[in-house]
C-alpha positions in Angstrom: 50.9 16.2 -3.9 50.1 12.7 -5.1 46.7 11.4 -5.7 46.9 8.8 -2.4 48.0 11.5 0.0 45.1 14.0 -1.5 42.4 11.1 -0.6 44.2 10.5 2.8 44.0 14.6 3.7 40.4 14.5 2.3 39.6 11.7 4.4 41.3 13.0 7.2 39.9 16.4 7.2 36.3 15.0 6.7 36.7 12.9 9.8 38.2 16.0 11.8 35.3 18.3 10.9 32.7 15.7 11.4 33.7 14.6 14.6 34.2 18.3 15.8 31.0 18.9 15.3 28.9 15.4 16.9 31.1 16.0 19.7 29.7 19.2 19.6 26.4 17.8 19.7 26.7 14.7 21.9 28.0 17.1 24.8 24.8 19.9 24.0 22.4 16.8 25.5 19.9 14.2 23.8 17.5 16.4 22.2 20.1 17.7 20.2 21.5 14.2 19.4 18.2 13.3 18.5 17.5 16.0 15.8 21.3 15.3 14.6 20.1 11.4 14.1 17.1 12.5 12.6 18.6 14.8 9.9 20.8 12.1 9.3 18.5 9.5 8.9 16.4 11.6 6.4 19.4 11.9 4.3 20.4 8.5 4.1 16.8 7.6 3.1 16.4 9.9 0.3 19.7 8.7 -1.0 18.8 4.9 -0.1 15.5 5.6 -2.2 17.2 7.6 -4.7 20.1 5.2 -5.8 17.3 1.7 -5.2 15.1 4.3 -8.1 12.2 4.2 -5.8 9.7 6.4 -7.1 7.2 8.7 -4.8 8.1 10.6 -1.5 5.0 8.9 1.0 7.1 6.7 2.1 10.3 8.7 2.6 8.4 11.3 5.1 6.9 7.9 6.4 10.2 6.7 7.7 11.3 10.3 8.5 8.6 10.8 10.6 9.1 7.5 12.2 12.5 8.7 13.1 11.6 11.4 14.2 9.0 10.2 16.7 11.1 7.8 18.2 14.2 10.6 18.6 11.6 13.0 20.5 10.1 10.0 22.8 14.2 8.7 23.5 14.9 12.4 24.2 11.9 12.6 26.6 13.8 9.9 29.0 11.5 7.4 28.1 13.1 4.7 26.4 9.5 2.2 26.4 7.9 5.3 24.3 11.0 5.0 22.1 10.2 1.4 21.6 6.7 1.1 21.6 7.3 4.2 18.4 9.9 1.4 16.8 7.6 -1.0 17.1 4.6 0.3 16.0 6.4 1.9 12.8 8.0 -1.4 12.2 4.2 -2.1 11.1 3.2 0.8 10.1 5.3 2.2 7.7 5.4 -1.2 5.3 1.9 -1.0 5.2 2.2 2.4 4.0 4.6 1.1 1.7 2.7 -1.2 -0.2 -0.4 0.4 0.0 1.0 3.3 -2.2 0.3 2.0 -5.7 3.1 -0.3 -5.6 2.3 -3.6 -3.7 4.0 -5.7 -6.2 6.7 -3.1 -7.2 10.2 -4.1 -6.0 10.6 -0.7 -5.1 8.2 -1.5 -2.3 10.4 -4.3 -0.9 13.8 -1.9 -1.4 11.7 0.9 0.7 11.1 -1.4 3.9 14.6 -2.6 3.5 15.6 1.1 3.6 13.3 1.4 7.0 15.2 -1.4 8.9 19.1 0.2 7.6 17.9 3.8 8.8 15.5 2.6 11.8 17.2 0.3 14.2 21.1 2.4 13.8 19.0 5.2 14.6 17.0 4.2 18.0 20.8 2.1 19.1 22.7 5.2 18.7 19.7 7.0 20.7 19.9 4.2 23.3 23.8 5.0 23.6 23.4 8.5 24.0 20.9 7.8 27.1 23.7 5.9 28.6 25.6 9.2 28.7 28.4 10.4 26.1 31.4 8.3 26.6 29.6 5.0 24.7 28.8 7.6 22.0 32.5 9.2 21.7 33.6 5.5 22.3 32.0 4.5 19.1 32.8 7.3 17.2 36.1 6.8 17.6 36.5 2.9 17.2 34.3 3.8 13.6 36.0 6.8 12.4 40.0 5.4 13.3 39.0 2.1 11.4 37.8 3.8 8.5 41.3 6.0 8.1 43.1 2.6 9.4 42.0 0.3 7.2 42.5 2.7 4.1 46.1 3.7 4.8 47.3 -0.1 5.6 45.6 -1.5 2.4 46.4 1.6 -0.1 50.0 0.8 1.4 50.3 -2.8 1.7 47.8 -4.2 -0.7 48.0 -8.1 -1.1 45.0 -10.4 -1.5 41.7 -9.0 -2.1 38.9 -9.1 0.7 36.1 -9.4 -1.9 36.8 -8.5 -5.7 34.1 -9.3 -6.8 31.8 -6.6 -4.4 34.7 -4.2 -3.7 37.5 -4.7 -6.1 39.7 -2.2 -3.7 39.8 -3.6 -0.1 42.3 -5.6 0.9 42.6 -8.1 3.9 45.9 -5.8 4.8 42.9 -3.1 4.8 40.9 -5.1 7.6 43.9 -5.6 9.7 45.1 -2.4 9.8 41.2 -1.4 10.1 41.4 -3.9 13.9 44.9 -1.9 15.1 43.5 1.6 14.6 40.3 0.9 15.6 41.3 -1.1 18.3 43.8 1.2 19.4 41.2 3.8 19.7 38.6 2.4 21.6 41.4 1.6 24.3 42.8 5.0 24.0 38.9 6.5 24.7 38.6 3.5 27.5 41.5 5.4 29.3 41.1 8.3 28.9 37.1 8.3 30.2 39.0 6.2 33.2 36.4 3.0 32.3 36.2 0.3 35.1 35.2 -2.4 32.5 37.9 -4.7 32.0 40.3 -4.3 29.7 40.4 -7.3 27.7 36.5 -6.9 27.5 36.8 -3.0 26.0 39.4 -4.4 23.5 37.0 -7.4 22.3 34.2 -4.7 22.4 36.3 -2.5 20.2 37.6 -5.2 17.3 33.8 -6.4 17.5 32.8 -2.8 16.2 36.1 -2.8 14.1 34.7 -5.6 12.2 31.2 -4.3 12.0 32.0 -1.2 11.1 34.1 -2.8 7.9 30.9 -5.5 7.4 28.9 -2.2 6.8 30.9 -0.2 4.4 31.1 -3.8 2.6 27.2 -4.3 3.1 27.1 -0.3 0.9 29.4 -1.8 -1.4 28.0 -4.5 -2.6 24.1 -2.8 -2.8 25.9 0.2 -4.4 27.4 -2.1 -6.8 23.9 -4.2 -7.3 23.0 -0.3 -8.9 25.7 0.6 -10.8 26.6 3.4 -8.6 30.2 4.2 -7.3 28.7 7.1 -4.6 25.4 7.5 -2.9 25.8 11.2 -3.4 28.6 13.8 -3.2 27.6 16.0 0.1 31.0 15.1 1.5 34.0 15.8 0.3 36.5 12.2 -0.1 33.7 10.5 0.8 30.5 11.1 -1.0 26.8 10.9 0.3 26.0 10.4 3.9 25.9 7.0 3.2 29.2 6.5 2.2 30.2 8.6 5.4 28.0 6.6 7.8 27.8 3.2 6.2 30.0 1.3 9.2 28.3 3.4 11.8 24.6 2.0 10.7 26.4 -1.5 11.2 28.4 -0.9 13.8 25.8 0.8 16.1 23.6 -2.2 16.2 26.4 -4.2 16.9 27.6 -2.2 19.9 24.1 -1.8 21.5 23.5 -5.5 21.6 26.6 -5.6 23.1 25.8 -3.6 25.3 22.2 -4.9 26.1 23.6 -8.3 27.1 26.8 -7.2 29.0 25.1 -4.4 30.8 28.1 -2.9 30.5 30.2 -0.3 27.8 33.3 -0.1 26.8 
């Protein structure tokens, strides 16, 4: 077997098990989503802090905690808790932060940044969820098809490079084949949950998040690269640390709830 189709069944498999399993979890009901975001949240911190070389762990449980809070108050049916959590840990949390020996420590700076990347992803994929499953299978799938898409059309086509200089590997062949897949299966999902949003509305919904989704594993790119680092970790196999798993879900997520937020409408 050659090395491309090894990273392609690696890829492949990962996304199979993974999605096996948060479908399993979407369906079980929000408090169960909630403690899945949570855990997930906690690991991208530890790595975000552990590749930015942020010393100490207050902060870490900080954030955790303010994940945490704000999963149990969304899982309660009360989305104003949920927010009035946010908000309060929005201020909170920094002032933690630079009130732990470090106030003019970059690592201070890098731990709030770390905050908003795990925070807001975190209460919009909890605001999906209290819409009901089919936003949260919707986004999985637009996310997890771009991901394989955009891999396969750019290992096979190549051509001119998206951005050497932060990712010396992606190809613009890579984001258009990212757009078909992607786009292909949020219109698939659209059908299938027999949506009555227009069609031309779920396809724009579901390049949008296409395009986020690639923005974000950019976005981990190019801070992975600022640290020398080619992985945030190596939990998953053909893909790395959660980060590297999740990167254009933490994008893409915001980007879907506001969509959401203004249409009143999903996909």
């Amino acid at each position: 077997m050659t090395d491309r189709k090894r990273q392609l069944t690696r890829r492949v498999a990962s996304a199979l098990v993974l999605a096996a399993f948060a479908a399993l979890v979407v369906s079980a009901g929000i408090l169960p989503f909630a403690i899945l975001v949570t855990v997930l949240a906690a690991l991208v911190l530890l790595e975000f802090r552990s590749v930015a070389g942020v010393p100490g762990a207050t902060a870490t449980w900080a954030m955790v905690a303010m994940v945490a809070i704000c999963g149990i108050a969304h899982s309660a049916g009360s989305p104003l808790q949920a927010a009035f959590a946010m908000a309060a840990s929005l201020f909170a949390v920094p002032a933690l932060v630079l009130a732990d020996g470090r106030r003019q420590d970059a690592g201070a700076w890098w731990s709030m940044a770390a905050l908003f990347y795990v925070a807001l992803p975190a209460f919009a994929l909890l605001m999906l969820r209290a819409r009901g499953v089919e936003p949260v299978f919707w986004l999985f799938a637009v996310v997890w098809t771009t991901d394989i898409g955009a891999w396969l059309a750019g290992s096979t086509f190549g051509g001119p490079k998206l951005w050497p200089r932060v990712s010396p590997n992606k190809h613009w062949s890579g984001v258009a084949g990212g757009v078909v897949l992607g786009g292909w299966a949020g219109m698939t999902v659209h059908e299938i949950a027999g949506s009555t949003t227009e069609w031309p509305l779920a396809l724009g919904a579901a390049v949008a998040v296409s395009l986020a989704a690639q923005a974000g594993d950019l976005l981990e790119s190019g801070w992975k690269r600022h640290f020398n680092v080619k992985d945030s970790g190596s939990i998953i196999p053909g893909h790395g640390g959660v980060m590297d798993r999740v990167d254009g879900l933490i994008v893409a997520s915001v980007v879907f709830a506001l969509g959401v937020v203004m249409t009143g409408t999903t996909p």
